[in-house]
C-alpha positions in Angstrom: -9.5 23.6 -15.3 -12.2 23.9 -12.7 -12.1 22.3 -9.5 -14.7 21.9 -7.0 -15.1 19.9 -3.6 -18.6 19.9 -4.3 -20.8 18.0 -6.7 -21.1 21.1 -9.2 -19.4 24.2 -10.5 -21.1 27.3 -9.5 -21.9 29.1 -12.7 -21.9 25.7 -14.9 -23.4 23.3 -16.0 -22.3 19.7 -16.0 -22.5 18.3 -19.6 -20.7 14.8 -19.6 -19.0 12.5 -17.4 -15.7 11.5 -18.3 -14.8 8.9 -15.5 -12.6 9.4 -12.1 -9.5 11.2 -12.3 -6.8 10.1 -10.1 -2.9 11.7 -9.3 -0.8 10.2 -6.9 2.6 10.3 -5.4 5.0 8.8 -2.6 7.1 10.7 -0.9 9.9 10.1 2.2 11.9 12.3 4.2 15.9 11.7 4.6 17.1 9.9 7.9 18.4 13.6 9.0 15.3 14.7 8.8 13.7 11.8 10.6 16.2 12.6 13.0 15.2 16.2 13.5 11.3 15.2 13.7 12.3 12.7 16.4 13.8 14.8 18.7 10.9 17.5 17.5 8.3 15.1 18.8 10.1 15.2 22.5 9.3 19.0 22.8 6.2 19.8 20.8 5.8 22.0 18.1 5.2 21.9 13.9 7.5 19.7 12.1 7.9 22.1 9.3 10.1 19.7 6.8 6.7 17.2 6.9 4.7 20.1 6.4 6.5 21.4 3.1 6.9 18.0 2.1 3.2 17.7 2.5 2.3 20.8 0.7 4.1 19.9 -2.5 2.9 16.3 -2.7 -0.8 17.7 -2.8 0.7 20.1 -5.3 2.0 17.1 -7.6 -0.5 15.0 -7.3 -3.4 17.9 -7.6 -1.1 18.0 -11.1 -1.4 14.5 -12.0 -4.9 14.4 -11.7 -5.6 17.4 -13.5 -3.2 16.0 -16.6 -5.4 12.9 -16.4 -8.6 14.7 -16.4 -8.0 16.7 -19.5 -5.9 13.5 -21.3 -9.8 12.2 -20.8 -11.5 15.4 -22.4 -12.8 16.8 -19.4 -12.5 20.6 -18.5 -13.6 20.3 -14.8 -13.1 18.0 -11.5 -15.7 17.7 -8.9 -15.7 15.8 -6.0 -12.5 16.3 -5.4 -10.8 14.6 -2.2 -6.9 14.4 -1.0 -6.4 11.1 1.4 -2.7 9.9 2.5 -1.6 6.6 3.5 1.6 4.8 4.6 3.4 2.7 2.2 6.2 1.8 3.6 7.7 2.5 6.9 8.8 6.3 6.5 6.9 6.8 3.3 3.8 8.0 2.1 1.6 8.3 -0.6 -0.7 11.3 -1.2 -3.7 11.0 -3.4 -6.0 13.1 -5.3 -9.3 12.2 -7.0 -12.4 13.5 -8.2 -15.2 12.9 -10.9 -13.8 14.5 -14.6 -16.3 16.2 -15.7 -17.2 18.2 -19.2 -19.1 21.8 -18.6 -20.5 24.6 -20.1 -21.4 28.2 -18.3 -25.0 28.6 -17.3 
């Protein structure tokens, strides 16, 4: 599947538009880990257990939106934007969407 931040697919040409594709997911780190970015936070520095949490969120939900994409017949994503939000305290949600799209080369 192709998939572009922009509105088109270098090299293709947009044939049919099959809606917006969505993927989400929620995810939490354990108290420990809370813990350790607390005391983290007092010194500075990269809270590396948020950042590989954050890196396969976008990774799932990249996924999910690519499953949903092709489910609606589409071989291509455009538009494609990430946002995050808080759900809950500690928790958060990662979203991916974009405009499913069906293509054909140039």
């Amino acid at each position: 599947m192709h998939i572009s931040t922009t509105e088109t697919i270098p090299g293709r040409r947009t044939t049919g538009l099959c809606g917006v594709a969505m993927g989400s997911t929620v995810r939490t780190k354990n108290v420990g880990k809370d813990i350790g970015a607390s005391l983290k936070s007092l010194v500075g520095g990269e809270l590396k257990s948020y950042s590989d949490m954050l890196v396969d969120a976008r990774a799932q939900a990249m996924a999910r939106m690519e499953t949903q994409a092709a489910e609606m017949g589409a071989d291509a994503i455009v538009n494609l934007r990430l946002t995050t939000s808080q759900v809950v305290g500690g928790a958060a949600e990662l979203l991916a969407y974009g405009t499913a799209v069906t293509t054909e080369a140039e």
